[in-house]
C-alpha positions in Angstrom: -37.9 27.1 11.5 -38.1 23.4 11.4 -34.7 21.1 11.7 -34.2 18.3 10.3 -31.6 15.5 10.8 -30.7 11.9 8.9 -32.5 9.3 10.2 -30.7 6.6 12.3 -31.3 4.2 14.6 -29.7 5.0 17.6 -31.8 5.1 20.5 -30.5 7.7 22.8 -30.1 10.2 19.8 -33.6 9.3 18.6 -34.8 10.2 22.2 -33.1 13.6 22.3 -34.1 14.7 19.0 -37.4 13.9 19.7 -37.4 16.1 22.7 -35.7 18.8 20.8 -38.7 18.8 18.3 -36.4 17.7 15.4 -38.0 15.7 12.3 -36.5 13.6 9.6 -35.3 13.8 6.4 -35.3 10.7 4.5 -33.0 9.2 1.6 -33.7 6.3 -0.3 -30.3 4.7 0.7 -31.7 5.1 4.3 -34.8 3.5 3.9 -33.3 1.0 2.1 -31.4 0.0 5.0 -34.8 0.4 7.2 -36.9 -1.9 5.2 -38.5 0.9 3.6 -40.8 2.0 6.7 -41.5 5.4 7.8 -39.5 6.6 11.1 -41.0 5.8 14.2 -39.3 6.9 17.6 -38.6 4.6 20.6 -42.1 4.0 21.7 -43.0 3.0 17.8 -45.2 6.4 17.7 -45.0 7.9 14.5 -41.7 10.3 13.4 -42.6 13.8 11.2 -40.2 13.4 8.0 -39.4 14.9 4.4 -38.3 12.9 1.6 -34.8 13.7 -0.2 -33.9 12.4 -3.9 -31.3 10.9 -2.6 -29.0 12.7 -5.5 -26.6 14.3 -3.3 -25.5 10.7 -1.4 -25.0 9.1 -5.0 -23.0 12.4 -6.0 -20.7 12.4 -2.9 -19.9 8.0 -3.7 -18.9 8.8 -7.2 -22.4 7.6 -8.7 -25.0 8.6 -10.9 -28.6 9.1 -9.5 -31.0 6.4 -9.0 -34.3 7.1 -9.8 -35.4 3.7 -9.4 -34.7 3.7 -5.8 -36.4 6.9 -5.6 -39.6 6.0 -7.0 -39.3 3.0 -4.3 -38.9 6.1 -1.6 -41.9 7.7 -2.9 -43.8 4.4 -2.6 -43.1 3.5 0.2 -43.3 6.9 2.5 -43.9 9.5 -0.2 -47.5 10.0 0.7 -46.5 10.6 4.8 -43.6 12.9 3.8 -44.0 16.9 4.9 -42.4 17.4 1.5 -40.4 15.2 -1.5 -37.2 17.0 -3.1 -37.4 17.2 -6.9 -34.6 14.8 -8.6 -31.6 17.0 -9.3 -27.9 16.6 -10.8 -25.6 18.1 -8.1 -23.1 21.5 -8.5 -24.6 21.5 -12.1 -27.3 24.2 -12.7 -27.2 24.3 -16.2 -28.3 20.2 -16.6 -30.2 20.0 -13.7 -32.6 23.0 -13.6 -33.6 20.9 -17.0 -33.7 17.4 -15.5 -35.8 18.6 -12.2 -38.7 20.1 -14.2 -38.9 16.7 -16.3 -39.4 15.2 -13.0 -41.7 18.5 -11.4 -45.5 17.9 -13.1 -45.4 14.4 -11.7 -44.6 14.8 -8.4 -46.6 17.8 -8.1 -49.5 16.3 -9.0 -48.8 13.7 -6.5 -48.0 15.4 -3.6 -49.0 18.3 -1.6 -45.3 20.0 -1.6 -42.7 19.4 -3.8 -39.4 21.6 -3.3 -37.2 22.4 -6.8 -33.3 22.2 -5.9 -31.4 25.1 -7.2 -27.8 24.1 -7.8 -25.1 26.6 -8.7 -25.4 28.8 -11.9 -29.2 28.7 -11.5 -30.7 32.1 -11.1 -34.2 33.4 -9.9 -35.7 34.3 -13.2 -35.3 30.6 -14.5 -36.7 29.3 -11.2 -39.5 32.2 -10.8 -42.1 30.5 -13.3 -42.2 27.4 -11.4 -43.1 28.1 -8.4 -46.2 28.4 -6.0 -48.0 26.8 -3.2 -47.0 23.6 -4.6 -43.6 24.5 -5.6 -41.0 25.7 -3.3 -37.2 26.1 -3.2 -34.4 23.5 -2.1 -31.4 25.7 -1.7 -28.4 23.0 -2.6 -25.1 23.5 -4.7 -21.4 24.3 -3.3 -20.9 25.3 0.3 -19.7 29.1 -1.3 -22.6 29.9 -3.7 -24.9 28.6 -0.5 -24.0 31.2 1.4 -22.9 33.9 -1.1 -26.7 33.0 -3.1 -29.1 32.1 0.4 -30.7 35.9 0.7 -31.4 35.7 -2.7 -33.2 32.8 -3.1 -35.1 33.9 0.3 -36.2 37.4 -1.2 -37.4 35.1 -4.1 -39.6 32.7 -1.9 -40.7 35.7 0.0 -42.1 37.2 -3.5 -43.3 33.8 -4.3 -45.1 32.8 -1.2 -43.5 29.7 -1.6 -41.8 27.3 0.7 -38.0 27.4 1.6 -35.2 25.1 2.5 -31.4 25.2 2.9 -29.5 21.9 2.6 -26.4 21.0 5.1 -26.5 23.7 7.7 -24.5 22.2 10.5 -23.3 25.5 12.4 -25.0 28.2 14.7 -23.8 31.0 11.9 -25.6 29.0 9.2 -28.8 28.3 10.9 -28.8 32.4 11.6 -28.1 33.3 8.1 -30.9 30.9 7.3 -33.6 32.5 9.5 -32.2 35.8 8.5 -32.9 34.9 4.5 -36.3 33.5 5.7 -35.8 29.6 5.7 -39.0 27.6 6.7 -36.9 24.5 7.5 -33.0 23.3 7.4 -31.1 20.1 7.2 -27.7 19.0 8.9 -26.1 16.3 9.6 -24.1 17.5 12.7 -26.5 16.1 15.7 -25.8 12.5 14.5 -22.0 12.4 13.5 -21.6 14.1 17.0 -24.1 14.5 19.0 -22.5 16.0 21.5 -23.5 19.6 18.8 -27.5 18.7 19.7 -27.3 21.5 22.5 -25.8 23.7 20.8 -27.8 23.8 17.5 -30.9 23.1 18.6 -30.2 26.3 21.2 -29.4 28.3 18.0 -32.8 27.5 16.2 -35.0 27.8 19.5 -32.5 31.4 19.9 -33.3 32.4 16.5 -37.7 31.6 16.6 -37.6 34.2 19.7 -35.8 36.9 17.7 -37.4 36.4 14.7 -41.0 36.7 17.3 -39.7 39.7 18.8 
């Protein structure tokens, strides 16, 4: 299972994540601050990274998405991204399972993996249809129907053979329950607001690949 972090630009957590094997996950408010570059780690050597809509920053600031300054993201570092999250409207499944897949046929057809959030109130059967090689899951939505929904939605990738991630994970429970409902990859924000939690996280993921090999 592959973590990923916020990018910043602090050097000495830049060196330790790199060491710990952690990758990027891009927002267009981040690269906006970045000159819209791709991440690159202390000796300039390229940094793996996904792309986020950037929906869920604009959400928690009280404002509505901005899908010019995503299509800027995609321009800019869409094409080196592991994956690009679908636009989405946040805690609203009803408005934005209907909003993602007017935004899904071009992005697929642009790039190589596209991920579909689901939001709470979305269920499996809506979501089943779309997805593929192409296609996979971006588990977002409240904190409660995360946790309460995650198994579901993994049984559903697994069925799918699709790809699966689970947005904010920032404890060594959640990052268990993930590997448990079969996440590919994660995303937290814990290592950079303290990283003092690097250790302890990153111990949990590399715990959780040996179980999951034995």
């Amino acid at each position: 299972m592959i973590a990923y972090t916020t990018y910043t630009g602090t050097r000495s957590t830049k060196a330790q994540l790199q060491k710990a094997g952690w990758h990027w996950l891009m927002t267009p408010d981040v690269l906006s601050r970045n000159a819209w570059r791709r991440p690159i780690w202390n000796d300039g050597s390229p940094a793996p990274y996904a792309l986020d809509n950037g929906a869920y920053s604009c959400y928690t600031k009280g404002l509505p998405f901005d899908p010019i300054s995503f299509r800027k993201a995609l321009a800019a570092v869409g094409s080196g991204a592991s994956w690009v999250v679908v636009p989405d409207i946040v805690a609203d499944g009803k408005a934005s399972l209907p909003y993602s897949l007017s935004w899904l046929h071009e992005l697929r057809s642009r790039f190589s993996l596209s991920l579909l959030p689901v939001q709470d109130g979305m269920t499996p059967e809506q979501v089943r249809p779309h997805l593929g090689p192409r296609v996979g899951i971006f588990i977002g939505g409240s904190t409660e129907w995360k946790l309460n929904t995650m198994r579901l939605w993994g049984r559903l990738a697994k069925e799918q053979a699709c790809y699966l991630h689970v947005g904010r994970v920032n404890t060594a429970r959640r990052i268990k329950l993930c590997q448990d409902s079969g996440a590919h990859s994660i995303d937290g924000t814990s290592v950079i607001r303290f990283p003092s939690t690097l250790k302890l996280l990153n111990g949990a993921v590399n715990q959780m690949h040996l179980w999951g090999e034995l």
